[in-house]
N, C-alpha and C positions, 0 to 999 in steps of 0.2 A: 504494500500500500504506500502510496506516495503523501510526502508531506500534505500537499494542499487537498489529499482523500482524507488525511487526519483533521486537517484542518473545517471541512465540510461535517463532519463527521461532527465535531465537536461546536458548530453553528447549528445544524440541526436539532441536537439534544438542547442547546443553550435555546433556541426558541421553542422547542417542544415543553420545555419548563417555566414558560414566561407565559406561555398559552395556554397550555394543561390539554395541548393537543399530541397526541399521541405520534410518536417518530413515525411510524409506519405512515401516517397518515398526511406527509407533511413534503409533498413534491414540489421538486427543483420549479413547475409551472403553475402551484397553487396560489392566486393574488390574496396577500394579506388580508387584503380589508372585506374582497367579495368571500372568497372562498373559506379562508381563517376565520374572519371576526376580529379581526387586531383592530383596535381603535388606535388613537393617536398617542395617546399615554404609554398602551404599550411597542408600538413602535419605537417610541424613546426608548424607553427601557431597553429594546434590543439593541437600538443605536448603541446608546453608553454601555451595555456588556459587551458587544463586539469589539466596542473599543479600548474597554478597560483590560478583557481579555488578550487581544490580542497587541496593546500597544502600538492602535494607530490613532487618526483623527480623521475621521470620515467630514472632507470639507461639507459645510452647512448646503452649497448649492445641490450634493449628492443627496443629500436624503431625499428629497422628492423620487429619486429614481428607486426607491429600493421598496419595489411593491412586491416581491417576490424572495424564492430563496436563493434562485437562480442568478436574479440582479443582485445581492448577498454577495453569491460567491463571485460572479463577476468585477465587483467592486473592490473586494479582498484580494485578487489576485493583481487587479491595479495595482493596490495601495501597499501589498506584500511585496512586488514584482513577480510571481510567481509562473 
């Protein structure tokens, strides 16, 4: 398994537990807001543990973009260079 699988891996479970939506249930094309239920609050929430986890700063103009898990990791591999 390659880091940035570990690293997916480990965004999954971190929204799985902010949502109390089940990992299996929780794909790379599911939209937060229609398909989850994530409101705004917890959106944040994921913002600042992905970032607190991983030690980066997700610039303000991206979080509009991160309606999914896919945009997630998309973003993280920007921001990792991965």
């Amino acid at each position: 398994m390659s880091d940035f699988d570990t690293i997916k891996k480990e965004v999954r479970a971190l929204v799985s537990d902010i949502t109390e939506v089940p990992e299996e249930e929780l794909t790379d094309e599911a939209t937060f807001t229609d398909d989850l239920g994530i409101d705004s609050m917890m959106a944040l929430e994921i913002v600042a543990s992905i970032e607190k986890k991983f030690k980066v700063v997700i610039p303000e103009e991206k979080i509009p973009t991160i309606t999914s898990l896919g945009n997630v990791f998309l973003l993280l591999e920007e921001l990792l260079g991965k």
